[in-house]
Structure formats: C-alpha cells, structure tokens
C-alpha positions in Angstrom: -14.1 17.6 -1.8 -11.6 17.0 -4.0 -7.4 17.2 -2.8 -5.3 20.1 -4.2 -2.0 18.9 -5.7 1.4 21.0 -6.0 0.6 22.2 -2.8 4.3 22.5 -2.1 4.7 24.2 -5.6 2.7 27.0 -4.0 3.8 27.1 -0.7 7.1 28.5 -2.2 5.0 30.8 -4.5 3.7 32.2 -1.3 7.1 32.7 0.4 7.8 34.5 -2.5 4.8 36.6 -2.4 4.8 37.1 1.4 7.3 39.6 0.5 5.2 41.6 -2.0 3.3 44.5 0.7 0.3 45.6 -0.3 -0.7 46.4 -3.1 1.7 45.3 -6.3 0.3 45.3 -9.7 3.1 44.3 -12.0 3.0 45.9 -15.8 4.0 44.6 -19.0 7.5 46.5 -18.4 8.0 44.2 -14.7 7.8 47.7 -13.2 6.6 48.0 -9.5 3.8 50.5 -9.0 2.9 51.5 -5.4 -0.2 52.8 -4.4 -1.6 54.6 -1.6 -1.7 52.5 1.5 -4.6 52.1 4.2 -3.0 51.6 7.9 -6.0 49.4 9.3 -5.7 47.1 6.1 -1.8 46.8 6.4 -2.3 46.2 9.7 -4.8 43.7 9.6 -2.2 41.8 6.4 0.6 41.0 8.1 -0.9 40.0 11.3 -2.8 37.6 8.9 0.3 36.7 7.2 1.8 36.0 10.7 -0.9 33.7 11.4 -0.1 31.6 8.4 3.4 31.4 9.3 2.4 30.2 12.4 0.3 27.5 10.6 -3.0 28.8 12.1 -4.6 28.7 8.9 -8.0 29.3 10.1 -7.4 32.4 12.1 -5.4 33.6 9.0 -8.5 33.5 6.8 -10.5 35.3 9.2 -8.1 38.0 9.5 -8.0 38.3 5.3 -11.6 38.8 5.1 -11.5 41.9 7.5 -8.8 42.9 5.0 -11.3 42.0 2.4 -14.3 44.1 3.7 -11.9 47.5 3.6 -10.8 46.6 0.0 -11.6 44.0 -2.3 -9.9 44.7 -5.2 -6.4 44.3 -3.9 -4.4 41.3 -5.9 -2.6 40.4 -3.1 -5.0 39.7 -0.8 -7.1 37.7 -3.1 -3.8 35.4 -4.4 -3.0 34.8 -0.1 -6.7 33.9 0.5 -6.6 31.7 -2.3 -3.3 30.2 -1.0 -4.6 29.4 2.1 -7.6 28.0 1.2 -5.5 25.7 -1.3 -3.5 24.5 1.8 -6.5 23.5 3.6 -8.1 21.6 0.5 -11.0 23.7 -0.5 -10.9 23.6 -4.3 -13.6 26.4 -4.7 -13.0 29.2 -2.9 -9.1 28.6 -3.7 -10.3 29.1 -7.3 -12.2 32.2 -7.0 -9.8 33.8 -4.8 -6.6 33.5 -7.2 -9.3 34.2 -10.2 -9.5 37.4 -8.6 -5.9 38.0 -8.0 -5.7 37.5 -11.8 -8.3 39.7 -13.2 -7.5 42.3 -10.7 -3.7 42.0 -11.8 -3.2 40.3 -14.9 0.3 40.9 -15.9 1.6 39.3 -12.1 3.6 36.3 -13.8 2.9 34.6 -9.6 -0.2 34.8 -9.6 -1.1 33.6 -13.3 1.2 30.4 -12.4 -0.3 29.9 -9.1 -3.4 30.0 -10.8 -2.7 27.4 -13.7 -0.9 25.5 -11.4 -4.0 24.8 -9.4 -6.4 24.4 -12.6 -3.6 21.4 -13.8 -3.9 19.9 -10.5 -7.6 20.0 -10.9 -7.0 18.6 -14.2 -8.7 21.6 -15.5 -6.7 21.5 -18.7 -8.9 23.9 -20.6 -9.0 26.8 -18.7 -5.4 26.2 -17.3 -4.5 26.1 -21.4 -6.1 29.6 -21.6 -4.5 31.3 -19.3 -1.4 30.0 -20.1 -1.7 30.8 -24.2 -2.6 34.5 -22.6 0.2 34.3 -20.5 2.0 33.5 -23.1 1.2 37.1 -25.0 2.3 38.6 -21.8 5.4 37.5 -22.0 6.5 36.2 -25.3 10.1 36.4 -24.5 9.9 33.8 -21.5 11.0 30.7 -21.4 9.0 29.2 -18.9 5.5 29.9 -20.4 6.8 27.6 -23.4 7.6 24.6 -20.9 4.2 24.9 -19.4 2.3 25.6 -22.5 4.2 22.1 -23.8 3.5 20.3 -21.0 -0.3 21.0 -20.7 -1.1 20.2 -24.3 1.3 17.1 -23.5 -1.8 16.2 -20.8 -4.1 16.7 -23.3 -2.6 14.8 -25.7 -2.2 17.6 -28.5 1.3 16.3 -29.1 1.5 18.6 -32.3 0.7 21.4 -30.4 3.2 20.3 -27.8 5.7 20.1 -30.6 4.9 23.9 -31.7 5.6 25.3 -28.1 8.9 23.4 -27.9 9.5 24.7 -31.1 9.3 28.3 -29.9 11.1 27.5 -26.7 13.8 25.9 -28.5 14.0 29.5 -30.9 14.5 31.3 -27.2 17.3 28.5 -26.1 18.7 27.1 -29.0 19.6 23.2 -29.4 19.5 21.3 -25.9 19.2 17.8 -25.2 16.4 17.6 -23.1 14.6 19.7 -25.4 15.7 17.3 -28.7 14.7 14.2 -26.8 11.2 15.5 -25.7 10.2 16.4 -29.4 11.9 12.9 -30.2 9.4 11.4 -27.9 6.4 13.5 -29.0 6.9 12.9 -32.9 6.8 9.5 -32.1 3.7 9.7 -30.2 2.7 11.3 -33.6 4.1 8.3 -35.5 6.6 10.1 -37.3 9.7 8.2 -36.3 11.9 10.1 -39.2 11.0 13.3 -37.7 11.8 11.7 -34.5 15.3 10.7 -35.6 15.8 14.2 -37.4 16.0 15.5 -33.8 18.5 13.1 -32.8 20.3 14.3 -35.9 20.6 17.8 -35.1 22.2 16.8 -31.5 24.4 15.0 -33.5 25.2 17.8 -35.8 26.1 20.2 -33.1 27.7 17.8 -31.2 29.8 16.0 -33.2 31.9 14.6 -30.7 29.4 13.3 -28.4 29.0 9.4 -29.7 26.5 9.0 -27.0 23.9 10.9 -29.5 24.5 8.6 -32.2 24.2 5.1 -29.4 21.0 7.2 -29.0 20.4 6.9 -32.4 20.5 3.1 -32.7 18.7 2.9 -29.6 16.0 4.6 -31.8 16.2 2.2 -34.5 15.6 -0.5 -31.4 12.7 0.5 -30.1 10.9 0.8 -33.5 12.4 -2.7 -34.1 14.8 -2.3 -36.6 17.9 -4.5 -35.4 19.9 -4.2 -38.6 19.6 -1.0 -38.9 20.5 -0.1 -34.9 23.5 -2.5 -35.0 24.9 -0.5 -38.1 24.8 2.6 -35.8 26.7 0.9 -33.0 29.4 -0.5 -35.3 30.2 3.4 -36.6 30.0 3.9 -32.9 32.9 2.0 -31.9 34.8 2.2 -35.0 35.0 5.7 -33.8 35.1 5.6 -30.4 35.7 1.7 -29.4 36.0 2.6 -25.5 32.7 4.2 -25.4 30.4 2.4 -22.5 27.2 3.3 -23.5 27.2 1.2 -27.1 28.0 -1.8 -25.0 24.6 -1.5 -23.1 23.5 -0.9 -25.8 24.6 -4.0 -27.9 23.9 -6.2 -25.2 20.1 -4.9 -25.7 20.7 -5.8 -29.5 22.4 -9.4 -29.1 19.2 -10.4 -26.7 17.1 -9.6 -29.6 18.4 -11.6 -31.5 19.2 -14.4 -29.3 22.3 -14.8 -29.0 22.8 -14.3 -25.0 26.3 -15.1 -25.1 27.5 -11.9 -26.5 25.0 -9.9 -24.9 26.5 -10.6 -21.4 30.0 -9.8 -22.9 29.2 -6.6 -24.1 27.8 -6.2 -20.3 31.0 -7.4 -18.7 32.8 -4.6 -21.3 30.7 -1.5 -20.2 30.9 -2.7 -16.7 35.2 -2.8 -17.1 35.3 0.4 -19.1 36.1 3.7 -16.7 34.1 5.8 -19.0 30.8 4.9 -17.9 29.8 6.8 -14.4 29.8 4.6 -11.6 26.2 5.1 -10.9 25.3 4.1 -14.4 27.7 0.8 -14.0 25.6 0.2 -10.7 22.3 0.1 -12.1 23.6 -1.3 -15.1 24.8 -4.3 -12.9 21.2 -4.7 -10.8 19.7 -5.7 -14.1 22.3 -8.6 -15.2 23.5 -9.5 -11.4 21.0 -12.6 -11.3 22.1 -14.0 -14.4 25.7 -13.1 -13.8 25.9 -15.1 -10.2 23.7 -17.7 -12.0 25.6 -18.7 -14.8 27.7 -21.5 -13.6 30.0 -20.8 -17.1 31.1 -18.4 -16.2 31.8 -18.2 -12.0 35.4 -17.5 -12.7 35.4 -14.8 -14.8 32.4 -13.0 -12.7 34.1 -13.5 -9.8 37.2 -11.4 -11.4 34.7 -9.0 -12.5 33.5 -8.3 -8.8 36.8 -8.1 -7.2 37.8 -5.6 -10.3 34.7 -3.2 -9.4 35.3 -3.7 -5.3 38.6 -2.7 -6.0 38.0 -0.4 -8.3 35.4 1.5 -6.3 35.8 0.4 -2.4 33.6 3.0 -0.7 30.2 2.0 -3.4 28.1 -0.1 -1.2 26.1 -1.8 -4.4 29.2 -2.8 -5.5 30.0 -4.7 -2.4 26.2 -6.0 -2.0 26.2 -7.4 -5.7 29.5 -9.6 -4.7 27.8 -10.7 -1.4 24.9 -12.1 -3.7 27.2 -14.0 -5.8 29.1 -15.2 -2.7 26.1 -16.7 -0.8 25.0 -18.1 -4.4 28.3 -20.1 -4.2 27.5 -20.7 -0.4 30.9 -18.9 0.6 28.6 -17.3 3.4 31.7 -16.0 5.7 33.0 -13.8 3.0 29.9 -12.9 1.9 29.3 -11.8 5.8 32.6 -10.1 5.3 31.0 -7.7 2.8 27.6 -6.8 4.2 30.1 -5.7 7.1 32.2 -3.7 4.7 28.8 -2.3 3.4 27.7 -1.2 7.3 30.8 0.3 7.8 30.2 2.5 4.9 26.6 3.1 5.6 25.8 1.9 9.6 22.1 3.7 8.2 21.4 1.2 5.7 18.6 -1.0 7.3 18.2 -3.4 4.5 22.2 -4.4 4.8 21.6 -5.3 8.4 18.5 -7.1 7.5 20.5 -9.5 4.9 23.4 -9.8 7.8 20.7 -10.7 10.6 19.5 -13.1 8.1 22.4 -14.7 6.9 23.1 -15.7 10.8 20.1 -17.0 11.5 20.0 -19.5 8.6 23.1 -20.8 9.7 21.6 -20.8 13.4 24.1 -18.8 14.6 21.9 -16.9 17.3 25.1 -16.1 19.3 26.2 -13.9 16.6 22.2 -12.5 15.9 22.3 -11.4 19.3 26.2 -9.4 18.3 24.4 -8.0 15.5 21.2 -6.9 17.0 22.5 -4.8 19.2 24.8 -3.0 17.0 21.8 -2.3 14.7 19.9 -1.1 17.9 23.2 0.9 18.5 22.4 2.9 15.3 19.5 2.6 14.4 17.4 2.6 17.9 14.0 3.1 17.1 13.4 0.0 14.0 11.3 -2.6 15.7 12.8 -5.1 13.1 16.2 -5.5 15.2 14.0 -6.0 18.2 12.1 -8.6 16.4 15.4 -10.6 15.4 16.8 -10.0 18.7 14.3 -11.8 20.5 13.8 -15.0 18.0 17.4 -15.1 19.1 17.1 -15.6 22.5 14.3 -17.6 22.1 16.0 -19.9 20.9 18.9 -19.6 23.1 16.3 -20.4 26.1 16.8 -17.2 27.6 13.2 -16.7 27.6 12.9 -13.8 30.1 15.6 -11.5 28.2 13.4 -12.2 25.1 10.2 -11.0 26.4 12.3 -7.8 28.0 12.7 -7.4 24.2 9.8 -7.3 23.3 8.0 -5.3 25.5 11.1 -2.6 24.7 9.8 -3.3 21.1 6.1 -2.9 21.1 6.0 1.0 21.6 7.9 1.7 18.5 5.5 -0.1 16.8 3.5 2.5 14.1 -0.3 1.9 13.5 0.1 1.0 9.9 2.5 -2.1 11.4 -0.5 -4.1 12.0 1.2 -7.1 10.6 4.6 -7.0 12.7 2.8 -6.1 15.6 1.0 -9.7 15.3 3.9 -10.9 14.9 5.2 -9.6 18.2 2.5 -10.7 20.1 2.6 -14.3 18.9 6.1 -14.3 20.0 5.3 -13.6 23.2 2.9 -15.9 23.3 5.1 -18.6 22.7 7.2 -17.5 25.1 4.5 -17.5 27.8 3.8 -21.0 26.9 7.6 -22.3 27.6 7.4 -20.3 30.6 4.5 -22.4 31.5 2.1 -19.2 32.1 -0.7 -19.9 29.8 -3.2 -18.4 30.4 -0.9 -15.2 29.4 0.0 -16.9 26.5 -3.4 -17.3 24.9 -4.0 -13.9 25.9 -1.2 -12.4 24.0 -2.5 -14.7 20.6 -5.3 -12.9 21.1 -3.9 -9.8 21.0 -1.4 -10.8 17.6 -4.8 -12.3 15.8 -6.6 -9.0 16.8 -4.1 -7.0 15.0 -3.5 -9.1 12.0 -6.5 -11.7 11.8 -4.8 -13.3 9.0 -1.9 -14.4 11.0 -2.0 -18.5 9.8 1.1 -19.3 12.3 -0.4 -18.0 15.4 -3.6 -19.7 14.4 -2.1 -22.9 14.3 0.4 -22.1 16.7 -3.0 -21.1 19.2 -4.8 -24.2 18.0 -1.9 -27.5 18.5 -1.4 -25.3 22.7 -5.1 -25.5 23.1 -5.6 -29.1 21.9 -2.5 -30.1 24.1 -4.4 -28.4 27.0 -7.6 -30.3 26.1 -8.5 -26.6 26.5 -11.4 -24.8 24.1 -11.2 -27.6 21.5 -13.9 -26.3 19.3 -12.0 -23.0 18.9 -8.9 -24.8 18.2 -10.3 -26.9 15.7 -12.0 -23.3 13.7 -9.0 -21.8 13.9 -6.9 -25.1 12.9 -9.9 -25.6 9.7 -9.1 -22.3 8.5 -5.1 -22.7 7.9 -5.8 -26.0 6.3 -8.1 -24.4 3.9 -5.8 -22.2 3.0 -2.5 -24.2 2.8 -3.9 -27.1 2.3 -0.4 -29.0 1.7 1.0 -27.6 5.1 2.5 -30.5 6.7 2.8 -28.5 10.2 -1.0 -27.2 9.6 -2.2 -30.8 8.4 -0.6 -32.7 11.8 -2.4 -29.6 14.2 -5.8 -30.0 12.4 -5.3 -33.9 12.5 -4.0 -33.6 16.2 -7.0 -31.5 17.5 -9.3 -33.8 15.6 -7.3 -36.9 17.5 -8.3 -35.2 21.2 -12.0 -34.9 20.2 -11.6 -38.6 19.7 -12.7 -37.8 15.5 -10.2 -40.7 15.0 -10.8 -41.7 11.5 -10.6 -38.3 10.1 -7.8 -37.7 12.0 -6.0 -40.9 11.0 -6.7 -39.1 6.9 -5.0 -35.3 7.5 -2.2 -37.3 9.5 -1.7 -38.9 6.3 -1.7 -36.1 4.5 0.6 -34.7 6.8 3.2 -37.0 6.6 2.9 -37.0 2.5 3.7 -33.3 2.4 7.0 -33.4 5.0 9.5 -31.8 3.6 12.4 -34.0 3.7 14.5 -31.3 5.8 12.2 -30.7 8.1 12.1 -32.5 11.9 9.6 -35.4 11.4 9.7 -36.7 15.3 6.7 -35.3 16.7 4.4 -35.7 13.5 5.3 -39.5 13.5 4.6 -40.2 17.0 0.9 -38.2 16.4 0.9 -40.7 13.2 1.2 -43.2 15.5 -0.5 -42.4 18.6 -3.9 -41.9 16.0 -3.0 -45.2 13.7 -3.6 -46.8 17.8 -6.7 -45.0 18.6 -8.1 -45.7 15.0 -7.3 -49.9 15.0 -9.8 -51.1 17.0 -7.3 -54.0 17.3 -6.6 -54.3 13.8 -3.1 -56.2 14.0 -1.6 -54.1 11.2 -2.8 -50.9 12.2 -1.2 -51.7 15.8 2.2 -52.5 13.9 2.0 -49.7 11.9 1.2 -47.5 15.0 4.6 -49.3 16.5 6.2 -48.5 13.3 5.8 -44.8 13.5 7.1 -44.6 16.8 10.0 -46.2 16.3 10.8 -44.1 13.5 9.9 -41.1 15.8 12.1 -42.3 18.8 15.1 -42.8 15.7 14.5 -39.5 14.2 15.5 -37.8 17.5 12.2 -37.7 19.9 13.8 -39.5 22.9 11.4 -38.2 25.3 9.8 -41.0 28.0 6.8 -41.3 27.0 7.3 -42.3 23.8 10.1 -44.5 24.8 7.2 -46.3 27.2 4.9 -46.7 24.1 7.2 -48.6 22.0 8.2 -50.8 25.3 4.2 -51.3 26.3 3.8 -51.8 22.5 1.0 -48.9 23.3 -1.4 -48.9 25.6 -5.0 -50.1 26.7 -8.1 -48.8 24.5 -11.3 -48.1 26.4 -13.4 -49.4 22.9 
C-alpha cells in the first residue's frame, strides 16, 4: 500500500467542504444549485460527518456507504468517502471515490484540486496534468490553476511548458518577483541564460529603484561563471547605491572566486556593519563566515569590535550573542563567554542547545559545583529533557555523592523515548558504574547488561564491563570477547588496549599481554592520567620475565613512574619497596 501525501492539504479541503450540505454542484457561473433533499440520507451525512470529526474513521465510512446505497450520484458524498479513505492510507478507493465526485460535478473547483492533489502525491503526473489543463478551461480567469499547471509540468520536467503557464499567470498578475525569478530558473534549466537574465531585466525595469534586482543580476552572471562580467554589475551597484548590503555578500562571493580572501571577508565585515541588511539576513550571513572570522588570528581585534558592534547593536538576538561566545572560548576567555550563553538563556530559558554548550563549558573546566547550579535550572524549565538529567548525575558522580546520582537517574529513565536507544545505554552504564563504587556488583553488571541490551554498540560500557570483570577474576572469557571487540574497532585506544592487555594479564596470557600493554602505552595521550596503565605495564613486564634482570628493572621502572605520576596507593608503594614479588614459575 502505498502512503498518501498532502494529507494535511486535504484535511483543510474537507473542513471546507464539511460545510457544503448535501448536494452542491457548482456551475461555470460559481452559482449554488440546491436540490431536493432526502431526510434518511441527510441524516445518515452528518452523523457520518460527526464520526469523522470525532476521528472514528472507520465508523464514518460505514455510515457513508448507507448514504451511498440511497444515492450514489451525490458529489459530496463521493469527495468525503474519498477523503477519508485518503486519511487512512488507501490509495484506491480514495481514487475512485474523488473520481466520482468529479465526473458527477465537474465544475466543483474542491473537488478537482483534491483530486489532482492526490494524483501528484501518487506521482500520477499524467492524469493529474489532465485534469488540471481541463481545469484550466473551467476557469481560465484563475490564478491558481496556472501555479499548479506550472508546477506539475515543473515535475515532469516540461520546463517550456512550465514557462507557458507562468506566462499566462503572469498576463493575470502582471510583473512579480517570485514569478520573474521562477521563469529565471526555468529558462536556465532550458539553457537559455539570456532569456533568463531578460527576466531579471524586466524587474529591473519596473523597479528601477530596487538595486537588489540588479545584485541579482550579477549574481546571475556568477553562477554561469562569468566574474568579469558579475563584478561590472556590482560596481554600477554601489556607484549608485554604495550603502547597499546585499552587493557586499555578494562581492565577497566574487573575491573568493578569484582568490583573493582578503577582500572577501571585508566586504563581509561591511554588509554585516551596514543597517540596511535585515538582521535575520546578517545572522545567517554571519553562520557562514563565523569559523573563519574567530579563526583568523589577523584579525582578533577587529572581529572582536565587530561582535560587540552587533551585541550592542541588537541585544535581545540570541545568534548574535552565541557567535561572540564562539569567538570567546576560541580565545579561551571562557568566563565571558559563560557570561553570554547566560545572556542567551535569559532571552530564550527554551533554547536546549544553549544550556547544552553552558553544561559543557563547566564540565571541561571540571567545574561540577557549578554543573550541578546549571542542571537544575535547566530541569527548572525544561523538566522533561533527559539530557539535564544525564549531566546532572556525571556531576555528582564525580563529586562522590554517589547515592544522589543514582536518585538521578532513576528520575531520568522514564523520560526516556523508545527511539533514545543510545542515551538510554548510556544511562544504564552510568549506573553501573556507580553500583560498582558502591561496592554492589552484582547490580552493577546487571545494569551493563541492560545499557549493552539497548545499544549493543556501546564500546565504553564494553570495556568499562570487561577491566570490573577481570578485576573480579569474574567471567574472564566474557571480558576478554567483549574487551577483543573494542580493540578491533579502536584499535589505537590506549584505555581499550590496557583492558584487553589487563584481562589477558589475569588469564595468565602473559606474553601477549606484555604486546597490547605496549601498544597501550605508545598511544597515551600525553594529557591523559598514565598511573594505572604503568603499574599494569609493570605488574605484566614481572609476570612476563621469568627472571630476566632487565625485564625486572624495567617492571621497577614502570612503577616508579606510576607511584610519580600520582598512583600513591599501598600496594604499589609495597611493589617498588619488595622490588615485586615472588613468581610461582
């Protein structure tokens, strides 16, 4: 069964109808002609149109086909059943039934439209063609018929007969923009660019004043890559108009051209100063060149000015203040950067992506304190986003108040929607981990379970699950499948490398541990904490000597540098002192 598009279309079409009694047959003069009415089928009508209103769609059909065995012929009927068989996605009878509605009354302008609408939606674009082109002898005087006439052989890609129906549309409204620059567009489809520019040129012509048509104009001469020509265009441009803001867009799209990136950010920073251009306009003109605004290291200065000019200039525009944020944490001034995403919430408290970047900017400064601040306002007004939730409780995690964070997330996990799959893993594996501080471990592993069941991709709770089974000596064969997998599919991992090489270290697989510990330590970032991956460096360089002097040295080695880079706990500090321990070889 195929879907039914512009459903919504019709739904209004059949508002409109609903108020059309039976029967109607419109005539070629929009006169209404009543007939004689039958008291059982009236009857029998509205309680079906009732039904639809009430969204019983089935019920309503079944009433309609009573009204259909006492008579048949009547338009109205035919154009509801078909109506309500549209809403319930059956592409057939939907068909016949507004077919029928048609041939019964062909001069209804509804139920011609709700029947082309349906054949486009079907991609029918013959038949829908047809009826419109009859449609169109109907009413020759109506706007509309032209519109859909263009648009149909627009599908079809009859551009030339596209061109002739906005041709007779335009006879009915005279010169309009939208109209000029669709038959602009469609003559070059044709690949007849001076026919293309002759429309241009008769917006021009009747609005002499509007320089925007002639920027349009060199923006013609752009796209069919003639740069000389365009630039020529923008020079008359501002000779006549120098504070236009379009030909500055414009320009800067001409400079890139032709390399010369300089000037094109100039004539960027000029629309972007010039009060002409609609703030909306400035806004999406400023997503495109923020990047290589905040990036240009030129030119900080002179962008900064530009920002405080446009958050002065327009105080209460939240881009405006989210585009200086991004050129603030660029130059790592993070606490005025904060100082605008809170400007921006103050606007906007809805805006879940500013609380996002907020939430963020804390927590890679580690400032949980203040995560927790902002969590809670974003729960304040925007209750029911599991994402605030999420943040929240990394927060107290890490603030070791392990009991308020799983309170969190078990707040959390009914807000979750089915196509969340992937958070809710993530939610899981959080408690997990919080299970396992808690000591309760067996809940832990239980709760893994439940993260990899919903996203069985989840690499961080695979490893996570793996190095807490291996340090229980618990399921080692599991831990090592699950610890294979991450390996083999980040295999440059550091963390995923010292699990794999870890779990392989408990099965007492000492060699091959002793070469993923290796690669472990090759791959460490240099930011990240390397205390706990050195000891297990260690602790399998002991294991894999079999009293090889230099291994043993090397094993004390790695320890050392462990105990130096911050791991002070006792058992280490024992290794180093013992120099290791006794081997059962």
């Amino acid at each position: 069964m195929r879907k039914i598009y512009f459903l919504s279309f019709l739904f209004i079409i059949s508002f409109i109808s609903c108020g059309v009694s039976r029967p109607l047959i419109v005539n070629q003069t929009d006169e209404v002609v009543k007939t004689d009415r039958n008291p059982q089928f009236d009857y029998y009508f509205y309680e079906g149109l009732r039904q639809k209103e009430d969204g019983k769609y089935d019920q309503a059909i079944e009433t309609f086909r009573l009204c259909l065995a006492i008579d048949s012929l009547d338009a109205g009927l035919q154009s509801e059943l078909g109506l309500l068989y549209a809403s319930i996605d059956m592409t057939e009878p939907t068909i016949k039934h507004l077919e029928n509605a048609v041939r019964l009354d062909p001069y209804n302008w509804w139920y011609n439209v709700q029947l082309i609408t349906i054949h486009s939606s079907l991609k029918n674009w013959k038949r829908a063609i047809e009826l419109t082109t009859e449609l169109q002898k109907k009413y020759p005087n109506k706007e509309e018929v032209y519109s859909m006439l263009a648009l149909l052989y627009k599908e079809t890609k009859e551009n030339e007969k596209a061109i002739a129906a906005n041709d007779q549309l335009e006879l009915l409204t005279g010169i309009e923009e939208s109209l000029s620059v669709e038959k602009f567009q469609l003559y070059l489809l044709c690949n007849k660019p001076k026919k293309a520019v002759a429309e241009i040129d008769k917006l021009i012509n009747k609005y002499p004043t509007e320089s925007r048509y002639q920027v349009l104009r060199g923006d013609i001469f752009m796209q069919q890559k003639m740069p000389a020509q365009a630039f020529e265009e923008y020079q008359k441009v501002l000779a006549s108009d120098p504070s236009n803001a379009f030909v500055y867009v414009s320009l800067s799209e001409y400079y890139k051209s032709v390399n010369e990136p300089q000037k094109a950010m100039e004539s960027i920073v000029s629309a972007l100063k010039n009060d002409q251009l609609a703030v909306e306009t400035k806004m999406d003109v400023l997503g495109q060149y923020v990047e290589k605004l905040v990036q240009d290291s030129t030119k900080f200065a002179e962008t900064e000015s530009l920002f405080k000019l446009l958050v002065d200039r327009y105080p209460l525009e939240e881009q405006v203040h989210g585009y200086y944020a991004v050129f603030l944490q660029f130059r790592k001034r993070n606490t005025e950067a904060i100082a605008e995403l809170e400007t921006m919430l103050n606007i906007n408290p809805k805006n879940e992506q500013t609380w996002v970047r907020l939430i963020q900017l804390f927590l890679s400064e580690q400032n949980f304190k203040q995560v927790l601040t902002v969590t809670k306002n974003a729960i304040d007004n925007l209750p029911t986003v599991p994402t605030w939730y999420f943040y929240r409780g990394i927060a107290q995690f890490q603030l070791s108040e392990y009991n308020d964070a799983l309170a969190t997330y078990k707040t959390a996990l009914p807000l979750l929607k089915p196509e969340q799959q992937a958070l809710k893993s993530d939610f899981y594996a959080q408690i997990g981990d919080i299970y396992f501080k808690l000591e309760k471990k067996d809940s832990a592993f239980v709760n893994y379970e439940y993260s990899l069941s919903a996203n069985s991709k989840n690499m961080m709770v695979m490893n996570n699950y793996a190095y807490y089974l291996s340090l229980e000596k618990s399921d080692l064969r599991k831990a090592e499948r699950m610890s294979a997998k991450t390996v083999e599919l980040e295999p440059k991992n550091s963390t995923y490398l010292d699990t794999y090489a870890w779990i392989l270290y408990q099965q007492g697989n000492y060699s091959l541990a002793k070469f993923y510990i290796e690669k472990a330590v090759d791959n460490l970032p240099k930011s990240d904490d390397s205390s706990v991956v050195l000891e297990h460096y260690g602790d399998i360089l002991w294991m894999n000597s079999k009293n090889d002097q230099k291994e043993d040295d090397k094993a004390l080695e790695m320890w050392q540098k462990s105990f130096d880079a911050g791991n002070k706990t006792e058992e280490l500090k024992l290794k180093i002192k013992d120099k290791g321990w006794k081997r059962d070889l």
